[in-house]
C-alpha positions as CSV (number, residue, x, y, z in Angstrom):
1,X,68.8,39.9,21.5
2,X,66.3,39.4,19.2
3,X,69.3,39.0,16.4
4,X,70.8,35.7,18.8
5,X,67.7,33.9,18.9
6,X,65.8,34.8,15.7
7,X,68.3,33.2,13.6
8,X,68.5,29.8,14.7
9,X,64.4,29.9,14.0
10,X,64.8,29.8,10.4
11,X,67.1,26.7,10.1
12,X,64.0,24.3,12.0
13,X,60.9,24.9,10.0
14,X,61.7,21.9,8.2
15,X,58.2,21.9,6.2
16,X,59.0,24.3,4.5
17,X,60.3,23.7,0.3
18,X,63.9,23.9,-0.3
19,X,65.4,25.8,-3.0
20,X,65.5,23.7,-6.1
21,X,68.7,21.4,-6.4
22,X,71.7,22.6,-8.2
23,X,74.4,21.0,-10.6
24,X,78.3,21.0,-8.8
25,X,79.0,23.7,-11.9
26,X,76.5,26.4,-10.5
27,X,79.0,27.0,-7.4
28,X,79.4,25.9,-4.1
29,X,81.8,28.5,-2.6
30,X,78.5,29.7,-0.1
31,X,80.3,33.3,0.3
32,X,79.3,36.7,0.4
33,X,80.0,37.5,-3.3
34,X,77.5,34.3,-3.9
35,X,75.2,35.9,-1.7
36,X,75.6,39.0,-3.2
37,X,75.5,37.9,-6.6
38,X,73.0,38.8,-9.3
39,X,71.0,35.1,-8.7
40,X,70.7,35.3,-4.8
41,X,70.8,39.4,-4.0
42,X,67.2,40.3,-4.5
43,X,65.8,37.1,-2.2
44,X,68.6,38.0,0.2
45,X,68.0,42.0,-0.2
46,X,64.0,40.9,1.1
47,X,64.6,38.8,3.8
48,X,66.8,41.1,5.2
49,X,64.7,44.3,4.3
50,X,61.7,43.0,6.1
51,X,63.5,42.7,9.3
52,X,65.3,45.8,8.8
53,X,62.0,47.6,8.1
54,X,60.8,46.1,11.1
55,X,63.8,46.7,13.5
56,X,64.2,50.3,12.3
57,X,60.7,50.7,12.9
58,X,60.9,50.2,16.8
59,X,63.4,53.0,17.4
60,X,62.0,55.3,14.2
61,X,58.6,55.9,16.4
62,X,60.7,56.3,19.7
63,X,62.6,59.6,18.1
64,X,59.1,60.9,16.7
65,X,57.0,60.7,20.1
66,X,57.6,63.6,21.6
67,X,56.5,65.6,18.1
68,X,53.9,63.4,17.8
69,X,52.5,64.3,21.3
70,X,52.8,67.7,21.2
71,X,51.1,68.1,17.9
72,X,48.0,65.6,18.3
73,X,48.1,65.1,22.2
74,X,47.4,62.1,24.2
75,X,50.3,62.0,26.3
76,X,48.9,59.8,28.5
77,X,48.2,56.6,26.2
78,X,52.2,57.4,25.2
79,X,53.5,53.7,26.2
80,X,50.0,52.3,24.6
81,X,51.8,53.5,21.1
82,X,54.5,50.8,21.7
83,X,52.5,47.7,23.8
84,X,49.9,47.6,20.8
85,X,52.4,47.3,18.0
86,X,54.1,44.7,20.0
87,X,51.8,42.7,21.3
88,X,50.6,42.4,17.6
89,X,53.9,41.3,17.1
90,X,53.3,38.5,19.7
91,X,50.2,37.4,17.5
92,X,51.7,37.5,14.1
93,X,55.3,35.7,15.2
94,X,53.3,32.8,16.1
95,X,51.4,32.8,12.7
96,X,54.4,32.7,10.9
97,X,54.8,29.2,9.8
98,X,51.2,28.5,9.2
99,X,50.8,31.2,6.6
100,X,53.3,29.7,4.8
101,X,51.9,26.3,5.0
102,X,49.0,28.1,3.5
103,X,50.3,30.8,1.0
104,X,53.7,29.9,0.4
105,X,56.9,32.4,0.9
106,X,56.1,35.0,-1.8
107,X,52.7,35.8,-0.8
108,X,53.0,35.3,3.1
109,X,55.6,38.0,2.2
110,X,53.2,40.3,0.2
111,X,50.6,40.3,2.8
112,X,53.3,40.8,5.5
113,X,54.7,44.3,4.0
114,X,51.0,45.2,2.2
115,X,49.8,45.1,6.2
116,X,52.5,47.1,7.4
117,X,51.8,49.8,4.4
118,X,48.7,50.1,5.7
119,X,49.5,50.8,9.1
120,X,51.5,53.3,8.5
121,X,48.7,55.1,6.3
122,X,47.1,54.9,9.4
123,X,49.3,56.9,11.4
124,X,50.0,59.3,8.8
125,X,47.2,60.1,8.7
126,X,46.1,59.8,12.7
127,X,44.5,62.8,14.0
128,X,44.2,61.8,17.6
129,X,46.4,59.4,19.6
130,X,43.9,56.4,19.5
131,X,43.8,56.6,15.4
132,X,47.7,56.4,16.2
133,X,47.4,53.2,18.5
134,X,45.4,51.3,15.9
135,X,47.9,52.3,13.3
136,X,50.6,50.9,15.6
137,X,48.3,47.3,15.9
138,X,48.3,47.2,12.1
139,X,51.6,47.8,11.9
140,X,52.5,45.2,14.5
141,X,50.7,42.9,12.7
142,X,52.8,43.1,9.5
143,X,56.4,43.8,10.9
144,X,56.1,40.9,13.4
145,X,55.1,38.9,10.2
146,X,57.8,39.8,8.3
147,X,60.5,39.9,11.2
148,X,59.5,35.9,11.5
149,X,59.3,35.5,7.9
150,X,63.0,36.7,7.6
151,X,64.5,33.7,9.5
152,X,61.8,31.4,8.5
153,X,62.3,31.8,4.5
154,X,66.0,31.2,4.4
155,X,65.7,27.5,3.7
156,X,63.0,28.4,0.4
157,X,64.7,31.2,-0.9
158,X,68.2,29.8,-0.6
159,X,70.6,26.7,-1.5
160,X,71.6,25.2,1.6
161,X,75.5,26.5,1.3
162,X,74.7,30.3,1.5
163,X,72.3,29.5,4.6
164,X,74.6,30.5,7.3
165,X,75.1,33.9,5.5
166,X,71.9,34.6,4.7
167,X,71.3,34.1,8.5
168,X,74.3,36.8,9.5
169,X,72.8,39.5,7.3
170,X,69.1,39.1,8.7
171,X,70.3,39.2,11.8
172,X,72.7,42.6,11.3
173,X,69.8,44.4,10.5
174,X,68.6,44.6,14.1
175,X,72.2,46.7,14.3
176,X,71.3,49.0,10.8
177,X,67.6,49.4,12.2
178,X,69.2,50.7,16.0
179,X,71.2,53.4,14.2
180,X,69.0,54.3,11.0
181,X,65.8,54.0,13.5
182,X,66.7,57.5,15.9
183,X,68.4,58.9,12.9
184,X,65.7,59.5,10.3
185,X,63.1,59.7,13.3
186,X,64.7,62.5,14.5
187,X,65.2,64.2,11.3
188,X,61.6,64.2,10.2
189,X,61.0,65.0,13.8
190,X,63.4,68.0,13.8
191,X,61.7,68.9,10.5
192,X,58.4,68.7,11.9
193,X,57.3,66.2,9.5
194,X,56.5,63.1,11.5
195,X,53.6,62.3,9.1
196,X,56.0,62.0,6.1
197,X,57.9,59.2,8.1
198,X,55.3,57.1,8.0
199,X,54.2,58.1,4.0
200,X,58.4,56.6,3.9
201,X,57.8,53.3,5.8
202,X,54.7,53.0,3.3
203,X,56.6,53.3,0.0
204,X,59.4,50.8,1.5
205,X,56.9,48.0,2.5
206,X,55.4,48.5,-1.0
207,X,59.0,47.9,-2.8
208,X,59.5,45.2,-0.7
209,X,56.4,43.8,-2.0
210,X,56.8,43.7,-5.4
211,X,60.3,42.4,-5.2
212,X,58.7,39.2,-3.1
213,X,56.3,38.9,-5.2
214,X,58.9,38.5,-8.3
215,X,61.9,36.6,-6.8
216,X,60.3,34.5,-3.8
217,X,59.0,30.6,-3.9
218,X,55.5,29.8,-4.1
219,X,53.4,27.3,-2.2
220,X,54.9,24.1,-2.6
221,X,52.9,20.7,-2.5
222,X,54.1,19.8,0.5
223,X,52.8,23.0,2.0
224,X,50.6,22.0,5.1
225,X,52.0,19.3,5.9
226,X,54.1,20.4,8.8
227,X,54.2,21.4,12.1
228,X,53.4,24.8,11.0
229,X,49.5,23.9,10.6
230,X,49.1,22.8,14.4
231,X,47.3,24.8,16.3
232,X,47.0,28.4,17.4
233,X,47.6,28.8,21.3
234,X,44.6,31.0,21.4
235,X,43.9,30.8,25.3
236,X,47.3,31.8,25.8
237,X,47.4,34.9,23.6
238,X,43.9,36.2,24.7
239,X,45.7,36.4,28.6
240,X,48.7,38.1,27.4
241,X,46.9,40.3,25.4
242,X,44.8,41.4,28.1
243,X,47.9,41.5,30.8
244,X,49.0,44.3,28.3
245,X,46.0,45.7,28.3
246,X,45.8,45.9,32.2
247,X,48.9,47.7,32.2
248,X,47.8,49.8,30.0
249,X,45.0,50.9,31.0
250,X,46.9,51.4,34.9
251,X,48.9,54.2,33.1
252,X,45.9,56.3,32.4
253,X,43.6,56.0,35.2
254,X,43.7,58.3,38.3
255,X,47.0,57.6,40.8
256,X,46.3,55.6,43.9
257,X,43.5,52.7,44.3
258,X,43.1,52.5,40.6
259,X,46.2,52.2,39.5
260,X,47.1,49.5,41.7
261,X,43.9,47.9,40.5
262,X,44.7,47.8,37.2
263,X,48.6,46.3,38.3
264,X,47.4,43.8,40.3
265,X,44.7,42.6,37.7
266,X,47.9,42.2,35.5
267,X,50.1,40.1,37.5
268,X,47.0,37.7,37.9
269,X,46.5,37.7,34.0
270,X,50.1,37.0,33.9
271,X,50.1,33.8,36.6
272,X,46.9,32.8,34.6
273,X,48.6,32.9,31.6
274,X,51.6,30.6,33.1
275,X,48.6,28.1,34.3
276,X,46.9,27.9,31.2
277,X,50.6,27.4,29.1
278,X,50.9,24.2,31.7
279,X,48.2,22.5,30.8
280,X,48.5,23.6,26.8
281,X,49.8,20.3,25.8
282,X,50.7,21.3,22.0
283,X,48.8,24.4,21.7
284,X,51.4,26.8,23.8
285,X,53.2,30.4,23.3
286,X,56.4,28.5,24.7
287,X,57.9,25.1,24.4
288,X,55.8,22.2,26.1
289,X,59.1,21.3,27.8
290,X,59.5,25.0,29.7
291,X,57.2,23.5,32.3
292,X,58.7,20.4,33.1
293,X,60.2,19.7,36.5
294,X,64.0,20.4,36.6
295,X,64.3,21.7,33.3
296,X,65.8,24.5,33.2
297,X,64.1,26.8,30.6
298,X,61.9,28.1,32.5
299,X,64.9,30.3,34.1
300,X,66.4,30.8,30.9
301,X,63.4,32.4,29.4
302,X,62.8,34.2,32.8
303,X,66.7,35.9,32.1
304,X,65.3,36.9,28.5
305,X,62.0,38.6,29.7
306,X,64.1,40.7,32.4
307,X,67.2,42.0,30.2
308,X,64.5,42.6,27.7
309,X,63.2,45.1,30.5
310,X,65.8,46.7,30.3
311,X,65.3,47.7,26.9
312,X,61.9,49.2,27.1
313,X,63.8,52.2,28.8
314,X,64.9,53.1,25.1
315,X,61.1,53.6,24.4
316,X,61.2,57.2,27.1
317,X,64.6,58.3,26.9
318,X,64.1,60.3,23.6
319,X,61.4,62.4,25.6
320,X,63.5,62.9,28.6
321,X,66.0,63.8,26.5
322,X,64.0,66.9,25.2
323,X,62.4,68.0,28.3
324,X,65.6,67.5,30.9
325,X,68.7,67.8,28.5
326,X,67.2,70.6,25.8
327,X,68.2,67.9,23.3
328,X,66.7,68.4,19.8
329,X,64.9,65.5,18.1
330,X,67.8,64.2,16.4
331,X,69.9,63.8,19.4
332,X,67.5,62.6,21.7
333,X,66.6,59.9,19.0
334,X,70.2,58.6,19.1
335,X,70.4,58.9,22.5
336,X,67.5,56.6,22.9
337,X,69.7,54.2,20.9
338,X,72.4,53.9,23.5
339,X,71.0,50.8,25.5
340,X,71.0,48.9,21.6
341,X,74.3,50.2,21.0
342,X,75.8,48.7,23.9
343,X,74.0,45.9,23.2
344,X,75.5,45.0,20.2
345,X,78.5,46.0,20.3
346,X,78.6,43.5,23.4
347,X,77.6,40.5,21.4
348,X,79.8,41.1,18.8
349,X,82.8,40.6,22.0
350,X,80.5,37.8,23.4
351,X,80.1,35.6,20.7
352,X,83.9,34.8,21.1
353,X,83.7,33.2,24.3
354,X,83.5,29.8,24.2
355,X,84.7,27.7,27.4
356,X,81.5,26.5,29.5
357,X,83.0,28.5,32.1
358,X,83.5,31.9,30.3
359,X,79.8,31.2,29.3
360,X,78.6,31.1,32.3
361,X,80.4,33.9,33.8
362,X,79.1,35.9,31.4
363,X,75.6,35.0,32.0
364,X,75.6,35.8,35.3
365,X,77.0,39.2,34.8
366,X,74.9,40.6,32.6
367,X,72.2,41.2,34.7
368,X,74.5,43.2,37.4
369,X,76.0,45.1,34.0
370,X,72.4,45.9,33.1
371,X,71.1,46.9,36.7
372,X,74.2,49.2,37.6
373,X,74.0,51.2,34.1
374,X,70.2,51.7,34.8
375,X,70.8,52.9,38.3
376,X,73.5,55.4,36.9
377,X,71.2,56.6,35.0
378,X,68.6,57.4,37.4
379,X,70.8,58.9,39.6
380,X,72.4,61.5,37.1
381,X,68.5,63.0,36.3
382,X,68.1,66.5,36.4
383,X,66.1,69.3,35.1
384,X,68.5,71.5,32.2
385,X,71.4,69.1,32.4
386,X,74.7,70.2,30.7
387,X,76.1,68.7,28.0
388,X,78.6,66.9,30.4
389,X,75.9,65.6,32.1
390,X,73.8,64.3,28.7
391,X,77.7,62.7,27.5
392,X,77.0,60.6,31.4
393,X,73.5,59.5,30.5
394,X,74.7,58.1,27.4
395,X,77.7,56.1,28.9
396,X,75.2,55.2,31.1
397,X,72.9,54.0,29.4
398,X,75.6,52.2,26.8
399,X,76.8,50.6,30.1
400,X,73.0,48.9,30.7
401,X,73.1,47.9,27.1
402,X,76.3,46.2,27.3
403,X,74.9,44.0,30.1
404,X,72.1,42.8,27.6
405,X,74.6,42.0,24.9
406,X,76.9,39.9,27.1
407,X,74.2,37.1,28.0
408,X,72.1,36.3,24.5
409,X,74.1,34.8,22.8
410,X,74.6,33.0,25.1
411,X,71.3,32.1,26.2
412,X,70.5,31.3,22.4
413,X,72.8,28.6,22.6
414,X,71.7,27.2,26.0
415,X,68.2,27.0,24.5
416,X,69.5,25.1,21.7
417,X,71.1,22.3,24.0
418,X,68.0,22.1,26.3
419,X,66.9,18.8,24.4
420,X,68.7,16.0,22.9
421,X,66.2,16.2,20.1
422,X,67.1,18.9,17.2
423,X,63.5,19.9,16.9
424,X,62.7,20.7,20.6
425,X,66.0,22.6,20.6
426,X,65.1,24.2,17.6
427,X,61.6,25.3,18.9
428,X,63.5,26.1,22.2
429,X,66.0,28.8,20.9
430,X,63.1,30.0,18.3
431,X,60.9,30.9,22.1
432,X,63.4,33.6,22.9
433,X,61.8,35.5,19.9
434,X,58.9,35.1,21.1
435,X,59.4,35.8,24.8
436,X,61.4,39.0,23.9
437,X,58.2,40.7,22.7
438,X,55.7,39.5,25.5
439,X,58.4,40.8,27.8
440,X,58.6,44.4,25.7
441,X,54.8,44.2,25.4
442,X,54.5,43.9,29.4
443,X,57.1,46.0,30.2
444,X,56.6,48.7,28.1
445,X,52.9,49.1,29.7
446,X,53.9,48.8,33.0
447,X,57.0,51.7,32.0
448,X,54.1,53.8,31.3
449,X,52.3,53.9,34.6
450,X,55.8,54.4,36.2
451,X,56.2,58.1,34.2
452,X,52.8,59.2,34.7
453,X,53.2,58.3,38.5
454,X,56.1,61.5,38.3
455,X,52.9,63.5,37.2
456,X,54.2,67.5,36.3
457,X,58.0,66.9,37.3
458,X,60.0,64.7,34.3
459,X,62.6,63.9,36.5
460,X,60.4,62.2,39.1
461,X,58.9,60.5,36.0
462,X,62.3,59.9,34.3
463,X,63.8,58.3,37.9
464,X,60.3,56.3,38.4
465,X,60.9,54.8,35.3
466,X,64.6,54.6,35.7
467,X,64.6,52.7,39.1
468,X,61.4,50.6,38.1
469,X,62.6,48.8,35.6
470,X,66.0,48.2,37.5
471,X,63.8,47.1,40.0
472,X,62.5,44.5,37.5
473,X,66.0,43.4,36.3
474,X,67.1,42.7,39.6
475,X,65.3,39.3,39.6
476,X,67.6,38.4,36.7
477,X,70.3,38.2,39.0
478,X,68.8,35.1,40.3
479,X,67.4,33.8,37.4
480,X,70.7,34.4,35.4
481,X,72.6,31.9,38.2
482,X,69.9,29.2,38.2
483,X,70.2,29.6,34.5
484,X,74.1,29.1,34.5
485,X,74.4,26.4,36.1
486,X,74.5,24.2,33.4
487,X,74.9,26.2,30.5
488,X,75.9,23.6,28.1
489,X,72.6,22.0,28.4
């Protein structure tokens, strides 16, 4: 998902400094050897580091939960662990191209991974589980910066011809972070080392930081100069930060009155936050032209936000997987990988259909794909499941994932047609970044009320969760056929 949409945001930040111009006799074959090659490897190796540190990040903390839980408590605040680092995310992707209006490519980078170091000191060194949550914030803070900067710094760090490339191997890493993520969080999980997995993100970020700092572009003197210096759509991120925080905080008060409460003072948060966006003008999370009658973004974006539901399931699966299937760390950590496995090995089929039609078939699937794997995997939770039953869940949960994968690339392109004008498109298809993480942000909070409302039984909490979020998907059905009907737009 992210992967479809992320990389069409680095080709329009067109303030940003080219790479210096080239003779004909320095090459113009634009391959992967080129790319690969002793002049472009260690910019490329960055760009795509920083995302993969990021991506492998999401589904690294996933596999080390249920260790972390049992050894400094605070089950309760468990989906608080995910919602702050991505709604820091949220904040930071939209600060992308003003720091490097401001600092310029190499040190927007340095501060990026130097951030995310010190988040994960943090948690390494958390003794309770709100030392962990802040350690998540920081964290958030620096991988959404350098998940932005990875798309955003193609055009600075590279000549024009390797571009498309460059693109293609940022965006993989979403795919090398879903399997390396549940693998080495599991390990250090299985070898009750969870602390050490952070002291490893730290020395990573640190590489990375040096390397930018050596082989990245500077602050050119047309830095500032751009779109990147307008302004920051702070009315709009103060309501989605405290819709997240509303959820939130619904997942750890008392079941009952409260808890609906704390729901209800969410959705109203969220309809504020659609009020405000309206009347934004130029300071807006989304593209002014989302709220314009007839167009049909609005629906598009809605079809993002509820497949991305889908995906916050990933976040719970690795502790159901212990405490239902007897599934040890390293397991359950891939088998919380499922829904991103189906999901990209989807797109990779996807991406080959090209009539309109095909297109919007496709669209208008997925979310059917995505609610009848969910449901399947609902339905097959038990308490000591066999092996048999664990092989189900994943296929399951593979099937959900393949549902995901099937519509965004899809949608990417859609949001790239939505205007005749290359910018708005540009700004358009760059939004379904940005939607994706208010979407896991909400979600993810919400997902956390849903297990706690199973209280002492995890497979009331496991089906809660299960059906909730299908519940949530559902509407995609609709929004995936208003969004279809003119998909070449």
């Amino acid at each position: 998902m992210t992967r479809s949409s992320a990389v069409k945001t680095g080709t329009t930040v067109a303030q940003l400094d080219s790479y210096p111009a080239e003779s004909p006799s320095e090459g113009t074959s634009g391959g992967w050897r080129e790319l690969f090659s002793r002049r472009y490897a260690a910019p490329a190796s960055i760009l795509a580091g920083g995302v993969a540190l990021y991506a492998m990040n999401l589904y690294f903390t996933a596999a080390l939960m249920p260790s972390i839980v049992a050894d400094i408590g605070g089950g309760r605040y468990y989906a608080w662990v995910a919602t702050g680092f991505l709604m820091a995310a949220v904040i930071a992707s939209m600060l992308v191209s003003r720091l490097l209006d401001r600092l310029g490519a190499a040190r927007a980078y340095v501060l990026g991974f130097l951030v995310f170091g010190a988040g994960a000191v943090l948690n390494a060194l958390s003794p309770s589980m709100p030392a962990l949550i802040l350690g998540r914030v920081v964290q958030g803070l620096g991988g959404g910066l350098v998940a932005g900067l990875g798309y955003a710094v193609i055009r600075s760090a590279l000549p024009e011809r390797l571009w498309t490339r460059a693109a293609g191997l940022v965006s993989a890493m979403w795919g090398v972070g879903t399997l390396v993520g549940p693998s080495l969080g599991g390990l250090f999980a299985q070898l009750g080392a969870w602390r050490g997995a952070y002291v490893l993100l730290l020395v990573a970020a640190l590489v990375l930081a040096v390397l930018a700092r050596r082989v990245l572009p500077g602050r050119s003197e047309r830095s500032g100069e751009g779109s990147g210096s307008g302004p920051v759509p702070l009315p709009s991120l103060l309501l989605l930060t405290l819709t997240a925080a509303a959820f939130s905080v619904s997942s750890t008060v008392p079941s009952g009155g409260p808890t609906a409460v704390c729901i209800l003072a969410g959705l109203v948060l969220l309809v504020g936050f659609v009020a405000v966006e309206r009347r934004g003008g130029a300071a807006t999370v989304l593209p002014g032209q989302t709220y314009r009658a007839g167009n049909p973004l609005k629906w598009l974006y809605l079809t993002v936000a509820v497949l991305c539901a889908g995906v916050v399931a990933e976040n719970f699966i690795p502790l159901f997987g212990q405490e239902l299937g007897g599934l040890g760390p390293l397991v359950a950590g891939f088998l919380g990988a499922a829904v991103s496995a189906g999901w990209t090995t989807a797109q990779l089929f996807s991406v080959g259909i090209e009539s309109v039609h095909g297109r919007a078939r496709a669209i208008r699937t997925a979310p059917l794909v995505l609610v009848a794997g969910l449901l399947a995997y609902g339905l097959l939770q038990t308490g000591h499941a066999s092996g048999l039953r664990v092989v189900l869940w994943a296929v399951a949960l593979f099937v959900a994932g393949t549902g995901i994968g099937l519509a965004f690339p899809h949608l990417s392109v859609a949001a790239m047609r939505s205007s005749s004008d290359p910018a708005e498109g540009g700004k358009a298809a760059a939004a379904i970044n940005t939607t994706q993480l208010i979407a896991f942000s909400v979600t993810s909070a919400l997902a956390g009320t849903l297990v706690n409302l199973g209280a002492d039984s995890p497979v009331d909490s496991a089906r809660y969760m299960t059906f909730g979020i299908a519940a949530i998907t559902v509407f995609g059905v609709a929004t995936a056929a208003l969004t279809a009907r003119r998909p070449g737009r």
